[in-house]
DRENLUMMAR-634669 format. One line per field, with one value per residue (C-alpha): residue in one letter; x, y, z; residue number from 1. Coordinates in nm, 4 decimals, decimal comma, m for minus. Example, Ala and Ser with C-alpha at 12.3 -4.5 7.8 and 13.67 -1.06 7.14 Angstrom:
residu: c(A;S)
east: c(1,2300;1,3670)
north: c(m0,4500;m0,1060)
up: c(0,7800;0,7140)
num: c(1;2)
//
This chain:
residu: c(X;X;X;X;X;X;X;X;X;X;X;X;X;X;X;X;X;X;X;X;X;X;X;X;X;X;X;X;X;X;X;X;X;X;X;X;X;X;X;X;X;X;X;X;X;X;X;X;X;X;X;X;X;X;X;X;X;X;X;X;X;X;X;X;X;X;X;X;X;X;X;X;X;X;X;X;X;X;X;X;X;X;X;X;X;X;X;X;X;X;X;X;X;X;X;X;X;X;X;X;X;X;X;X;X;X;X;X;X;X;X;X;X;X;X;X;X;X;X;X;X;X;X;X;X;X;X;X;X;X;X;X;X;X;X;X;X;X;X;X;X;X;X;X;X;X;X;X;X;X;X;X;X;X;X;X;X;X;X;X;X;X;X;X;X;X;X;X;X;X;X;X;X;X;X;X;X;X;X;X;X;X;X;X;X;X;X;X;X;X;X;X;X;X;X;X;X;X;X;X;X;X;X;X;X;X;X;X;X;X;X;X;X;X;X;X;X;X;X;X;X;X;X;X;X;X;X;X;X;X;X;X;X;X;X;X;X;X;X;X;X;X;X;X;X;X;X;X;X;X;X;X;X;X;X;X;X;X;X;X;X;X;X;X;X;X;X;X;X;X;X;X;X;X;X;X;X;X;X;X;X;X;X;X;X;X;X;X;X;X;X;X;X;X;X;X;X;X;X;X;X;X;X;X;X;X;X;X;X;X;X;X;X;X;X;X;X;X;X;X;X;X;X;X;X;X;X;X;X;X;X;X;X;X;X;X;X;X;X;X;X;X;X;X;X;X;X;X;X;X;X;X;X;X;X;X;X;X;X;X;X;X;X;X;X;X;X;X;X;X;X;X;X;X;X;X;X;X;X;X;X;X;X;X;X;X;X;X;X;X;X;X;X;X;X;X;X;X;X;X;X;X;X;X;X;X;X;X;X;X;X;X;X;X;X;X;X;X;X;X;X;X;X;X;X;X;X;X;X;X;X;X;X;X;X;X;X;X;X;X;X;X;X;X;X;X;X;X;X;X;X;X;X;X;X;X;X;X;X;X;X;X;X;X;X;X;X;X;X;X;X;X;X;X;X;X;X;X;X;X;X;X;X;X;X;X;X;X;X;X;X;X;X;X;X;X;X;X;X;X;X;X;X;X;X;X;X;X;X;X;X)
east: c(m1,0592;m0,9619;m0,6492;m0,5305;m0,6833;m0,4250;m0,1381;m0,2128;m0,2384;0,1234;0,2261;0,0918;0,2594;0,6160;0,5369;0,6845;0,6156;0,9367;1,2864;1,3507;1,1286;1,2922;1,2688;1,4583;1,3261;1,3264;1,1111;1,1918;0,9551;0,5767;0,3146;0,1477;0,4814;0,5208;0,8050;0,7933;0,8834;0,8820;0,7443;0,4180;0,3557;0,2483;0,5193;0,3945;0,5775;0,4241;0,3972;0,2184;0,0087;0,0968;m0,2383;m0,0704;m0,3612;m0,1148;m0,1285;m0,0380;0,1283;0,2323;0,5211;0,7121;1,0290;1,1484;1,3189;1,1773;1,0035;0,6408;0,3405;0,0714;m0,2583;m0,5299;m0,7826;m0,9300;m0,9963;m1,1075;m1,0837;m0,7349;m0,5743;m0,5827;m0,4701;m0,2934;m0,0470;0,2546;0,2402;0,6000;0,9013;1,0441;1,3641;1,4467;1,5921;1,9294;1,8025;1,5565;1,6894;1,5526;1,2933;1,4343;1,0664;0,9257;0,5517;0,6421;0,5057;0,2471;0,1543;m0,1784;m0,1304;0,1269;0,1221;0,0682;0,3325;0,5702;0,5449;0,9364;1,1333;1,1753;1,4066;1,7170;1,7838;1,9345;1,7387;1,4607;1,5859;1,6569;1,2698;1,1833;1,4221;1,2477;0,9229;1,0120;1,1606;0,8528;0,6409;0,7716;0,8049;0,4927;0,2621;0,4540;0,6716;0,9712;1,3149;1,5407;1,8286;2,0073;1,9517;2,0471;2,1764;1,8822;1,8869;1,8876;1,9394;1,9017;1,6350;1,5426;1,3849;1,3228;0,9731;0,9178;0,5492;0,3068;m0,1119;m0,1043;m0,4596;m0,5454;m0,8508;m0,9382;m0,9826;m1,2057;m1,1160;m0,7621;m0,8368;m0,5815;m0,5065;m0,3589;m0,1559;m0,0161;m0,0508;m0,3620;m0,2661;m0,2115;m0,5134;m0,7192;m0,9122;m0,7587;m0,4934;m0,1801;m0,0457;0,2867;0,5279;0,7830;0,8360;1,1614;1,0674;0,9779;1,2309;1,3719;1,2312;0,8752;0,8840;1,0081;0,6784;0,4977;0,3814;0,4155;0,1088;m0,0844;m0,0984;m0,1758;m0,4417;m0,5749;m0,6167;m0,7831;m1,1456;m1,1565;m1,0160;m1,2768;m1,3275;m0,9513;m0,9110;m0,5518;m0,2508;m0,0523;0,2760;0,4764;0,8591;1,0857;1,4790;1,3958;0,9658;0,7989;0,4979;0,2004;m0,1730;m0,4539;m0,7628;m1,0892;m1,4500;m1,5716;m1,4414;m1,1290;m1,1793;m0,9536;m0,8130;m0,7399;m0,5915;m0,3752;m0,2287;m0,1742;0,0582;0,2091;0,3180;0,4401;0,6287;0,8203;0,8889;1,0035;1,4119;1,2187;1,1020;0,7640;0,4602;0,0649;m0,1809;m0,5584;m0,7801;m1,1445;m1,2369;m1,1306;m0,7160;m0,7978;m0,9280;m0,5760;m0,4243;m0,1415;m0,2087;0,0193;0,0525;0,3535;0,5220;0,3509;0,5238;0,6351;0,8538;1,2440;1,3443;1,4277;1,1199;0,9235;0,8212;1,0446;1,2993;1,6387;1,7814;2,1214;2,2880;2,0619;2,0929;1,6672;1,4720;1,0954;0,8799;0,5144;0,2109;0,1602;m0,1390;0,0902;0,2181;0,6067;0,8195;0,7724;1,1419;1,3535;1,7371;1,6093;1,4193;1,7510;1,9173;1,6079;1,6428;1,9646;1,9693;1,6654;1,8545;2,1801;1,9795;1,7417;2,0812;1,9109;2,1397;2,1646;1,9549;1,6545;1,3114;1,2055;0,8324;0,7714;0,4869;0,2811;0,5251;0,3058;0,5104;0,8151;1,0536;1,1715;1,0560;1,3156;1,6144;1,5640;1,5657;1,9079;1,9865;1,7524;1,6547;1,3203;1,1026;0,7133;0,5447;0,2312;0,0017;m0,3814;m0,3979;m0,4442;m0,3264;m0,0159;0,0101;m0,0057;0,2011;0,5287;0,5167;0,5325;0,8524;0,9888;0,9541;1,1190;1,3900;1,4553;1,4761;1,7018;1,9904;2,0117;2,2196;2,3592;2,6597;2,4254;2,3012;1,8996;1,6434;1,5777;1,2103;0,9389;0,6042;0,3309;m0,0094;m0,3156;m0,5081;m0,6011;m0,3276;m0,5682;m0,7711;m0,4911;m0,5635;m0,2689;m0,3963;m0,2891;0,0168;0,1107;m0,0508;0,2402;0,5096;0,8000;1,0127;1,3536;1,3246;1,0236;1,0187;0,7289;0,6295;0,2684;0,0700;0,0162;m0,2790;0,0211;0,0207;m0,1441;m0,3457;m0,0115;0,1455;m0,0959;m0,1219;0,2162;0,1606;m0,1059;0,0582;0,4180;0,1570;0,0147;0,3672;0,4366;0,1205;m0,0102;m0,4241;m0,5072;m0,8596;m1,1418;m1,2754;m0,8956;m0,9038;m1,1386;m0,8798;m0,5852;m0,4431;m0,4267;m0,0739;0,2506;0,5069;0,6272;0,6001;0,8773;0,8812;1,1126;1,4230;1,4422;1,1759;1,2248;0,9580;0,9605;0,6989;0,5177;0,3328;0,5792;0,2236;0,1386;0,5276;0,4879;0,1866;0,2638;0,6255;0,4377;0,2886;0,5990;0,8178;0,5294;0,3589;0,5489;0,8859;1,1360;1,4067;1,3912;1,7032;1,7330;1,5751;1,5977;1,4315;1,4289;1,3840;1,1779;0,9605;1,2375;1,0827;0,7816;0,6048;0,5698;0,8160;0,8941;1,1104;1,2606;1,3246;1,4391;1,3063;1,5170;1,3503;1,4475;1,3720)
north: c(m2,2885;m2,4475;m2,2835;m2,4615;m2,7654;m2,7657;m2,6967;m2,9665;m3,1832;m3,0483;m3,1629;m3,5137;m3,5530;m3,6145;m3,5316;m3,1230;m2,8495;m2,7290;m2,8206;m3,1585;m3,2484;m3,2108;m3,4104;m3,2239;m3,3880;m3,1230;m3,2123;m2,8045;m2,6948;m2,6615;m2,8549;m2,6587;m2,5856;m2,6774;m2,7575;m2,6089;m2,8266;m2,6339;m2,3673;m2,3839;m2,2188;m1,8539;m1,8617;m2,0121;m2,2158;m2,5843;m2,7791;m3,1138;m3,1491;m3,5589;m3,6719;m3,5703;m3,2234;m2,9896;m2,6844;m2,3701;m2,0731;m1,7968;m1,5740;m1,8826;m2,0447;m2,4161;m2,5398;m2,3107;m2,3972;m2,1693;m2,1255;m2,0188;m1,8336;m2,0475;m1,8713;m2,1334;m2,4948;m2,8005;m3,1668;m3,2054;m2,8977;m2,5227;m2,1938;m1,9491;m1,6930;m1,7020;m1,6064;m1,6920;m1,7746;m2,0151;m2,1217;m1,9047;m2,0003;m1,9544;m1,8108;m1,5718;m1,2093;m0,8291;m0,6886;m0,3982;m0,2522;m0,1042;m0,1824;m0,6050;m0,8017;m0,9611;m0,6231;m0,4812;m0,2583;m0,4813;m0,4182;m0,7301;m0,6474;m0,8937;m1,2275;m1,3208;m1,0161;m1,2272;m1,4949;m1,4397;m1,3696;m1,7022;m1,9127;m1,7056;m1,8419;m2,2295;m2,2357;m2,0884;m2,3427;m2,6279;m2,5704;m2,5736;m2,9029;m3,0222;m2,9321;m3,0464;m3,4350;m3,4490;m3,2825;m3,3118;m3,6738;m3,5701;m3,3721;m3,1574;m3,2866;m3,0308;m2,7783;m2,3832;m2,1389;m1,9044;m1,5602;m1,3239;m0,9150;m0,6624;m0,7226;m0,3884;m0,0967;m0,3500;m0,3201;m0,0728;m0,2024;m0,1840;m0,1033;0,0991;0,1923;0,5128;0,5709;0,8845;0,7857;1,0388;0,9394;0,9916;1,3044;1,1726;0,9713;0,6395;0,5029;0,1637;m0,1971;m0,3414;m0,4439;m0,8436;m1,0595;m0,7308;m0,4911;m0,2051;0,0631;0,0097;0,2831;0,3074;0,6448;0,4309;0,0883;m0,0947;m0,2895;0,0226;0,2492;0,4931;0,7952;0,6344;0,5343;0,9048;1,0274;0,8129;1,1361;1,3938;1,2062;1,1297;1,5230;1,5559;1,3689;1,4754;1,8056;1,7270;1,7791;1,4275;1,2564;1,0675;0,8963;0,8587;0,4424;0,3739;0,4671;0,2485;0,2802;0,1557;0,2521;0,2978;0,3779;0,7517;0,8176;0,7527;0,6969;0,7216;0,6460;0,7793;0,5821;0,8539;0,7787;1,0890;1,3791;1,5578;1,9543;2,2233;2,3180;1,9322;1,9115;2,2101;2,0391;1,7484;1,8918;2,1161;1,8233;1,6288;1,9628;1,9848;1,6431;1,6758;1,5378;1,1635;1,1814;1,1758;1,1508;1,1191;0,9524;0,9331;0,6376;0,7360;0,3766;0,0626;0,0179;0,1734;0,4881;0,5468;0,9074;1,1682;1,4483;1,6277;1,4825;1,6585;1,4084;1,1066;0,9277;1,1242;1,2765;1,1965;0,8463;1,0656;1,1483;0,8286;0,5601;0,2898;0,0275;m0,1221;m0,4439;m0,2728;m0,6283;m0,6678;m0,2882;m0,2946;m0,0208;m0,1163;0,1806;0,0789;0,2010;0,2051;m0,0579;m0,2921;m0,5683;m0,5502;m0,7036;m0,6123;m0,6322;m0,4644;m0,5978;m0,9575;m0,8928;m0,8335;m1,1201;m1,3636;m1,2375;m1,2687;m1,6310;m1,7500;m1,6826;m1,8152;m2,1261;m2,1290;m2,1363;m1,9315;m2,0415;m1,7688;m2,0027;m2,1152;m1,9858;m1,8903;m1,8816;m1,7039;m1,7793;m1,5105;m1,2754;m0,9455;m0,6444;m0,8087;m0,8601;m1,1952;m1,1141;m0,8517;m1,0026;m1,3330;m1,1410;m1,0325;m1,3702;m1,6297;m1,5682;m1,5360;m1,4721;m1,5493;m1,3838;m1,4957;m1,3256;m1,3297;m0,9160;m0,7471;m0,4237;m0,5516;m0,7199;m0,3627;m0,2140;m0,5769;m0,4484;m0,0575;m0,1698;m0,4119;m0,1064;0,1950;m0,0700;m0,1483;0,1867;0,2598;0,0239;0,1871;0,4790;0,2081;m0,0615;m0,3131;m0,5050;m0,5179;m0,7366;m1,0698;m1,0287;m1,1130;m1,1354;m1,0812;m1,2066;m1,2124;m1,5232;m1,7171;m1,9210;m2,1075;m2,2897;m2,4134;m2,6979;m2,9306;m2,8201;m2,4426;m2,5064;m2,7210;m2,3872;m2,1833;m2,3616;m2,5293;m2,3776;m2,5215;m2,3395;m2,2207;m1,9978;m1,9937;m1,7241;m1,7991;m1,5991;m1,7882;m2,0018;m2,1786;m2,3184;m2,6349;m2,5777;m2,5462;m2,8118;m3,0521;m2,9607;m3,0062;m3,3625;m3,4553;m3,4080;m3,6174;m3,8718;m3,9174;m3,8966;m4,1476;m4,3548;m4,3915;m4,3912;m4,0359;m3,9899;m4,0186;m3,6247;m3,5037;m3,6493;m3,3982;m3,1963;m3,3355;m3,2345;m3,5108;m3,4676;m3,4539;m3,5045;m3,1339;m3,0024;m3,1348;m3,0274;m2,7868;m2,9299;m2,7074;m2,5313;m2,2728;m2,2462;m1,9223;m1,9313;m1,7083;m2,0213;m2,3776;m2,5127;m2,4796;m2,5305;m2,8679;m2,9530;m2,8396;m3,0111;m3,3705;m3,3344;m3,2508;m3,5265;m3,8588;m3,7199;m3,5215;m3,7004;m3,4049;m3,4661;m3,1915;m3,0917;m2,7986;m2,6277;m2,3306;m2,0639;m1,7057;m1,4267;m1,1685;m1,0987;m1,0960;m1,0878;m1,2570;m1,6248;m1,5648;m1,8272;m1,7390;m2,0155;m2,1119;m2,4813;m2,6403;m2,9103;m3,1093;m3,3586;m3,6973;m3,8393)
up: c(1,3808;1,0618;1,0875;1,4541;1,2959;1,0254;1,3019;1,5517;1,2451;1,1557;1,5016;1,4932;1,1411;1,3353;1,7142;1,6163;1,4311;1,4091;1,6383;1,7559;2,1121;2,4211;2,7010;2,9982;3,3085;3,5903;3,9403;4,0570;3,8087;3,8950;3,8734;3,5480;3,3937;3,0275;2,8433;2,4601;2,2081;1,9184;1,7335;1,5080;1,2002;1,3253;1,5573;1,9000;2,1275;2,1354;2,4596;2,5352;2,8839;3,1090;2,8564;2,5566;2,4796;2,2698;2,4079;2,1630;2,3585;2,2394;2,3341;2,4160;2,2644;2,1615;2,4981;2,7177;3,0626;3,0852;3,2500;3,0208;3,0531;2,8738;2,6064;2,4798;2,5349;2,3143;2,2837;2,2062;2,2060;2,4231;2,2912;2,5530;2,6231;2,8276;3,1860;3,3363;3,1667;3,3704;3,1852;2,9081;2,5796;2,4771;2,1834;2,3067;2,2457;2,3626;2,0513;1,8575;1,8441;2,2039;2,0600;2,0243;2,3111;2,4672;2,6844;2,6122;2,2811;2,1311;1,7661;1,6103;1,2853;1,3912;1,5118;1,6103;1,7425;2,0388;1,8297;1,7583;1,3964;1,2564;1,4416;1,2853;0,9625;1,0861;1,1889;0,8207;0,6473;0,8727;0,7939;0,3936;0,4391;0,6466;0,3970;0,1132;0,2912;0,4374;0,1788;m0,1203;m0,0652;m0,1772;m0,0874;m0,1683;m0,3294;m0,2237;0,0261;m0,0940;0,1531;0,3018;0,1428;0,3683;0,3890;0,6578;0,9093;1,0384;0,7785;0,4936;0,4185;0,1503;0,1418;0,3854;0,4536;0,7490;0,9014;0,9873;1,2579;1,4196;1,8148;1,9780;2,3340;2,2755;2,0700;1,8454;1,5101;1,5114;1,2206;1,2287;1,2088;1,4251;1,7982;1,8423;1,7455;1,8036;1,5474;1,7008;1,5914;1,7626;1,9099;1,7853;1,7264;1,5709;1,3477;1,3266;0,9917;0,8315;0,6105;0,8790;0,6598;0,6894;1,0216;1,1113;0,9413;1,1457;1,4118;1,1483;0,9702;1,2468;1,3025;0,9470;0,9246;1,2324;1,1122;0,8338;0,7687;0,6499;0,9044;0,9948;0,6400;0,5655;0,7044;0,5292;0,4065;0,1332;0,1344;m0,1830;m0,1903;m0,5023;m0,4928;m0,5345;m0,4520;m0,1049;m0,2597;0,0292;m0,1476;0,0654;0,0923;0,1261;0,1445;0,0844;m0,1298;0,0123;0,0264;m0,0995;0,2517;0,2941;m0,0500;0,0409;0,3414;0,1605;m0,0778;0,1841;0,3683;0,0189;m0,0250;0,3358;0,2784;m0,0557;0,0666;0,1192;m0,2735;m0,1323;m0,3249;m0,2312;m0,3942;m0,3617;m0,3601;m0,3668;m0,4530;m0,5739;m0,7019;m1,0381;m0,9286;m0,7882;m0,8823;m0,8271;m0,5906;m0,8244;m1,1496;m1,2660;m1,0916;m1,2714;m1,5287;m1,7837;m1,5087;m1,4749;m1,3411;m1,0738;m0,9819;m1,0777;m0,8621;m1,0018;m0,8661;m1,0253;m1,0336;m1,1703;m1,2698;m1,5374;m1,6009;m1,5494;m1,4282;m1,3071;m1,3047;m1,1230;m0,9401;m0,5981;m0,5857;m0,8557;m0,6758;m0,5976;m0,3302;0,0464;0,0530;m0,2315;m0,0873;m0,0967;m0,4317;m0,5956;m0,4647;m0,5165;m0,9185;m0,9440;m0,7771;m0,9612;m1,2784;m1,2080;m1,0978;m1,4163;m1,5766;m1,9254;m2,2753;m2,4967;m2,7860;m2,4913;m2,4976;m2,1467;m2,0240;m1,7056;m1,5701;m1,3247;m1,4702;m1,2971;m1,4207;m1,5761;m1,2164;m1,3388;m1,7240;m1,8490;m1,6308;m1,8190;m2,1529;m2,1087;m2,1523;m2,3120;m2,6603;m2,6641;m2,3336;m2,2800;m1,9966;m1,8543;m1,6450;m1,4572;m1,4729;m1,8318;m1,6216;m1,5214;m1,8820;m2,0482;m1,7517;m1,8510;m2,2015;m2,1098;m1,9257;m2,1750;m2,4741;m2,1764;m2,0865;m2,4750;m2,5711;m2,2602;m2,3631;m2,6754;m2,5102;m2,2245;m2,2797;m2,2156;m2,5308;m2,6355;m2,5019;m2,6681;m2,8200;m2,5674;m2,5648;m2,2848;m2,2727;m2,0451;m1,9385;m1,6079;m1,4954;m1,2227;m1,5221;m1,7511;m1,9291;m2,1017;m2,4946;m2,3776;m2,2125;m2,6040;m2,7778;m2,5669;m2,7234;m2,6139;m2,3671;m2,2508;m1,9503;m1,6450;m1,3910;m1,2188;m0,9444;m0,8462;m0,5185;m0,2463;m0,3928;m0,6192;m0,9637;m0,9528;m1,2554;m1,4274;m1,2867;m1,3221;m1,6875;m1,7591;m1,5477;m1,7570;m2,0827;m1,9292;m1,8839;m2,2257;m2,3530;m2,1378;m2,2844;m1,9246;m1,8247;m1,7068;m1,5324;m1,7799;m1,6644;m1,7965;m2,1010;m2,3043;m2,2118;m2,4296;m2,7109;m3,0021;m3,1066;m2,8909;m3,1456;m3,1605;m2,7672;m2,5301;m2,1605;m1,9932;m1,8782;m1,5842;m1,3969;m1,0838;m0,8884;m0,6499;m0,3893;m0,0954;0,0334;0,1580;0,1624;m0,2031;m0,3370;m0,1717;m0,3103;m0,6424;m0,5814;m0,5280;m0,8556;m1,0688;m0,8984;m0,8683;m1,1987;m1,3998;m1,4096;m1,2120;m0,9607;m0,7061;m0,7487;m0,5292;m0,2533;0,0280;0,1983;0,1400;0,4441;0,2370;0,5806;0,8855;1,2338;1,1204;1,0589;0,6529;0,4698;0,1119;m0,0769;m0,3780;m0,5261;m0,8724;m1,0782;m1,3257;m1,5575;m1,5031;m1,8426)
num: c(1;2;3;4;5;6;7;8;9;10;11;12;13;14;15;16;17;18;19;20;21;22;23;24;25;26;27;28;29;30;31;32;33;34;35;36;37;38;39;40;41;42;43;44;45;46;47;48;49;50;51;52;53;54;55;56;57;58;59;60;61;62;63;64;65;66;67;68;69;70;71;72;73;74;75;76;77;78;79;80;81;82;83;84;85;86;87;88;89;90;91;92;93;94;95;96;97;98;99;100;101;102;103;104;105;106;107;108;109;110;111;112;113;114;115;116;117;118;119;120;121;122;123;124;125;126;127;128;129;130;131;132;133;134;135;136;137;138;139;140;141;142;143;144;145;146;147;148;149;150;151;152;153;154;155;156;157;158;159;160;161;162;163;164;165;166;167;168;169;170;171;172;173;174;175;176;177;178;179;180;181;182;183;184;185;186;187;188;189;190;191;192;193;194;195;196;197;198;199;200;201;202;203;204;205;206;207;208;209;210;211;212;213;214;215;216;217;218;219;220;221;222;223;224;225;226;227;228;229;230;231;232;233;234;235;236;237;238;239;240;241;242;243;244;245;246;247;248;249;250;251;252;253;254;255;256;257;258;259;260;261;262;263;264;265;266;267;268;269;270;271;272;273;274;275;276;277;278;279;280;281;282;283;284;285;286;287;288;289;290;291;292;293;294;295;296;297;298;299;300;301;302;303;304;305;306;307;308;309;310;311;312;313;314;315;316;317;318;319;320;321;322;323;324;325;326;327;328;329;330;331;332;333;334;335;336;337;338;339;340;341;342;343;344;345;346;347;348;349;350;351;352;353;354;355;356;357;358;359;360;361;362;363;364;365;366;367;368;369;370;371;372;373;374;375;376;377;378;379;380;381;382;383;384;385;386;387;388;389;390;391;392;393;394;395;396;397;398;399;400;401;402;403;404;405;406;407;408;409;410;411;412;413;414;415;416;417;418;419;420;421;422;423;424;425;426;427;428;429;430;431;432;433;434;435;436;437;438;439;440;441;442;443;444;445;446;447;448;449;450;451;452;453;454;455;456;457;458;459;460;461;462;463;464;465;466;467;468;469;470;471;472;473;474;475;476;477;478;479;480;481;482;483;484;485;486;487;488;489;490;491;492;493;494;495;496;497;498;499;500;501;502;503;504;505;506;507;508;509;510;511)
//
């Protein structure tokens, strides 16, 4: 409810969601036809009815003519489906999945296989710039050109569910069907590696001969450059016969690097079916990813967080720090630095790094990959990493007297989850304001630290972020509070084919 709330107040910010309105009059069409206007934020067509209701459909297209099945009525809006494409848009295309669509079954993975790819990315690069003038004020400067990468077999991440249908007699593993809490029934997935989509069947009969296959509801996937590693979530104790099929399977699939790993309970209790491939094995044989233009390796676990998409990841890095623009004499903090992705790049460069993170695991995970990449470059060309330092502590209640105790930093980058930074921010706000000599709000001011003379504010500050929402939030504070330009902005497609918007901007200080 809250969440169509927030959309049809999207629409009446500027009359669209995304696209420009069209006004095509046409007296051939029907009486119930609606014309789509734009697209909303999940990826469904907008229309308006002759007394201006909104009407949300989805399946349908910016500029195309529809009839649509209504779900769901209130005051001033409807939900619904589309019934009959009337006109079709230019820039609707055929899905490269079978299991896409509004037929019963549909998985619900993907949200735009129906769009063609670059207007995929125009939609994703409008709603950034929406966001960041109607929630945050302010715009780019600058726009940056999208990132982009291959849009089929990217995602080396995924939670796939795993039920046991007795009707069918059969095991389902996939994504759930659209809007439903149900298994779609899929043999095949276009967004996933073709290895792991082509042990889509070969699991389902795996786990359908298990003993436990009624108490086995998921399957993690987490992909490195060398390891498929698949973690098995079991309620109940596996048995020895299970086990044995287990690593049977790893075995005949051994040409994949694939690994399995068993979840009993929560992400800690995570293990190796076979330990002699854990991580005192050969980089080989270790789940791990590169980013080879810092000469980095990145080994992690399979419940650590890492990008969904590992092509973009390296060009998102690499971008970030060419924008960041690191000196060799600048101290660097990264903030929400999880296991080092932007950390160790940026100390190749800067000369002394700060990471900051929520997790104490993924703390003591950043510093077991600063020490292996270290000791790596001693037998590489590359030169040694510029002494960093990683510590633990919540980022969501930063107060202004921390962020002084961290130091100075010439340069930010800041990589939040999709809740954003604005404890950060609006610490760093606060303390441009008392430098500034200007009345903060009496509850802040506890808060303060007493003496300024020493700490200085970064000059530059990239912010990379899952959630336009939150950037532009966080983005009204630096620019009306904090004294940046935004300097720079753009959009990055880490999730092709579907409504997620991942983004990148740059913040210069004006002073």
């Amino acid at each position: 409810m809250s969440e169509t709330r927030d959309r049809l107040e999207a629409v009446g910010a500027n009359g669209n969601v995304i696209g420009d309105n069209i006004h095509l009059p046409d007296n051939g069409m029907p009486p119930d036809a609606l014309q789509i206007e734009s697209l909303d934020l999940e990826a469904q067509g907008v229309a308006r009815r002759a007394d201006g209701k909104v009407v949300f459909v989805e399946g349908a297209l910016m500029g195309e003519w529809v009839t649509a099945q209504v779900h769901r009525k209130k005051n001033n809006w409807e939900q619904a489906s589309l019934h009959t494409l009337l006109r079709e848009s230019p820039q609707r295309v055929e899905p490269g999945c079978p299991h896409f669509g509004m037929h019963a079954g549909a998985c619900g993975g993907c949200k735009m296989q129906h769009l063609h790819g670059q207007a995929q990315v125009a939609v994703k690069q409008r709603v950034l710039e929406d966001h960041l003038w109607h929630l945050g004020k302010t715009k780019a400067e600058r726009l940056l050109r999208p990132i982009e990468g291959p849009t089929w077999g990217y995602r080396y991440r995924a939670r796939l569910s795993v039920r046991y249908v007795a009707k069918k007699g059969a095991v389902l593993i996939g994504f759930h069907e659209r809007k439903s809490r149900y298994v779609a029934d899929i043999q095949s997935c276009a967004v996933l590696p073709p290895h792991v989509s082509d042990l889509l069947l070969p699991l389902r009969d795996l786990i359908g001969g298990l003993q436990a296959r009624d108490t086995c509801p998921q399957i993690e996937l987490a992909g490195g450059d060398q390891v498929t590693a698949l973690v098995l979530r079991h309620l109940e104790p596996l048995s020895e016969s299970d086990l044995a099929q287990l690593k049977a399977f790893e075995a005949a699939h051994a040409d994949v690097g694939l690994q399995w790993w068993l979840q009993p309970k929560g992400p800690d209790t995570v293990t190796l079916l076979s330990p002699e491939k854990g991580q005192a094995s050969p980089v080989e044989q270790t789940l791990s990813y590169s980013l080879p233009e810092f000469g980095i390796v990145m080994p992690f676990r399979p419940t650590d967080f890492t990008q969904v998409n590992p092509h973009i990841n390296r060009v998102l890095v690499d971008r970030a720090l060419r924008l960041l623009a690191v000196q060799s004499t600048d101290r660097v903090i990264d903030w929400f630095c999880g296991l080092g992705n932007f950390t160790l790049p940026l100390a190749t460069q800067a000369s002394s790094v700060l990471g900051v993170e929520g997790s104490e695991a993924l703390v003591t995970r950043s510093r077991s990959n600063w020490t292996y990449n270290q000791a790596r470059r001693t037998t590489s060309p590359h030169q040694a990493l510029a002494p960093t330092e990683f510590v633990a502590r919540n980022l969501f209640e930063m107060t202004p007297a921390q962020l002084v105790a961290d130091g100075v930093a010439d340069r930010w980058l800041i990589d939040p989850p999709r809740e954003g930074a604005f404890s950060l921010v609006k610490a760093l706000a606060d303390l441009q304001i008392q430098r500034r000599g200007e009345t903060i709000n009496s509850e802040d001011t506890a808060l303060l630290p007493t003496d300024l003379k020493q700490w200085t504010p970064p000059r530059r500050i990239v912010y990379v972020s899952c959630n336009p929402a939150t950037l532009a939030r966080d983005a009204g504070l630096l620019v009306h509070r904090a004294g940046y330009l935004c300097s720079m902005a753009g959009m990055v497609n880490m999730f092709p084919h579907t409504a997620h918007v991942e983004s990148m901007a740059v913040f210069d200080l004006a002073e």
